[in-house]
N, C-alpha and C positions, 0 to 999 in steps of 0.2 A: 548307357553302358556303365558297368561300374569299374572302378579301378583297383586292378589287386594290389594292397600293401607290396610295400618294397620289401619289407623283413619276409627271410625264408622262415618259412615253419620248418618243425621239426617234425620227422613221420614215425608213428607208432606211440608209444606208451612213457609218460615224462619219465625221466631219470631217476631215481627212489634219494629222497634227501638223508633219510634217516639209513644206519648201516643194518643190514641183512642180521636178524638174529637168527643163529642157529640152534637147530634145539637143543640142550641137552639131555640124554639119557641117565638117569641115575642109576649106582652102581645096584649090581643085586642087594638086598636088606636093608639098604640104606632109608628106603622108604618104600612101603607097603601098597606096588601099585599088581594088580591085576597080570596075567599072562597079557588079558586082550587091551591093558592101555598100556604097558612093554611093549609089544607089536607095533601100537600105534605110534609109542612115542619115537621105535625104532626108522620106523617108515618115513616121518614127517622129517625126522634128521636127514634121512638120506636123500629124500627128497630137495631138502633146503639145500644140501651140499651140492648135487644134481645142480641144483637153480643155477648155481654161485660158477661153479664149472662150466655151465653151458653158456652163463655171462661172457666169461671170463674168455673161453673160446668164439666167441662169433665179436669180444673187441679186437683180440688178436688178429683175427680173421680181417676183420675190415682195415686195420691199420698195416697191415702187410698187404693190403689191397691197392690201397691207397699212396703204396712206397713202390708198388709196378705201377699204377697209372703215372706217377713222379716221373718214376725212369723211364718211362714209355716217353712223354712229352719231350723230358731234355733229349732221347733221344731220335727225336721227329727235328727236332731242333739242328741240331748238328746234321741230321741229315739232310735237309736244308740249306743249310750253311756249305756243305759239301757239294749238293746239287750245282748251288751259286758258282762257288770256284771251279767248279768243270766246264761248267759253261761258256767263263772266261776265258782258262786255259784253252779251250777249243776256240774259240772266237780267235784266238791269239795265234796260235797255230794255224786257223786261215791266214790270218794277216803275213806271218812269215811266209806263207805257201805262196801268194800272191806275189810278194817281192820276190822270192825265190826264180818264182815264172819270168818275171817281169826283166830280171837279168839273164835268162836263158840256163838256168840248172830245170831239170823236169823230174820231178819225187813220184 
C-alpha cells in the first residue's frame, strides 16, 4: 500500500503569480490598426475583464460560503450545549418530582 502525503493539495488550476494584464485598446488615430484587429483587440479586452470578474465573483462566492459553514458549526455548537442543559434541567425536575411524591404532594 502506499501512503498518501499528509499535505492537502490544492484542486484545479495553481494561482496566476504574475497580475492579469488587461488589454489595452487604442484610441482611434492614435495608431493605424485594421477594423478586424480593433474588433479583435476590443474582444480580447472584454474577455480579460470577463476573466477578472468571474475571478472575482466565485472568491466572493466561496468566502461567503465558507462564513455559513462558520455559522453553521458555532451553531450546531450551542445547540448542543442547549440540548446538554435540558437534559439536566429535566433530570432535575424528576429529582424534585420524586421528593415531591415522597412527602405526599402529587403533580
Amino acid at each position: 500500500k502506499k501512503s498518501k502525503p499528509s499535505l492537502k493539495r490544492s484542486v484545479g488550476r495553481p494561482e496566476r503569480q504574475t497580475p492579469l494584464e488587461i488589454t489595452e485598446v487604442p484610441r482611434k488615430g492614435s495608431v493605424c490598426l485594421t477594423p478586424d484587429q480593433m474588433r479583435s483587440l476590443k474582444y480580447r479586452r472584454m474577455r480579460d475583464l470577463n476573466n477578472e470578474a468571474s475571478k472575482k465573483c466565485r472568491k466572493n462566492r466561496k468566502v461567503k460560503q465558507s462564513v455559513k459553514e462558520q455559522g453553521c458549526q458555532e451553531l450546531e455548537e450551542k445547540n448542543r450545549m442547549l440540548k446538554e442543559k435540558m437534559l439536566a434541567k429535566e433530570s432535575e425536575i424528576a429529582v424534585w418530582r420524586a421528593k415531591c411524591r415522597a412527602i405526599g404532594y402529587s403533580l
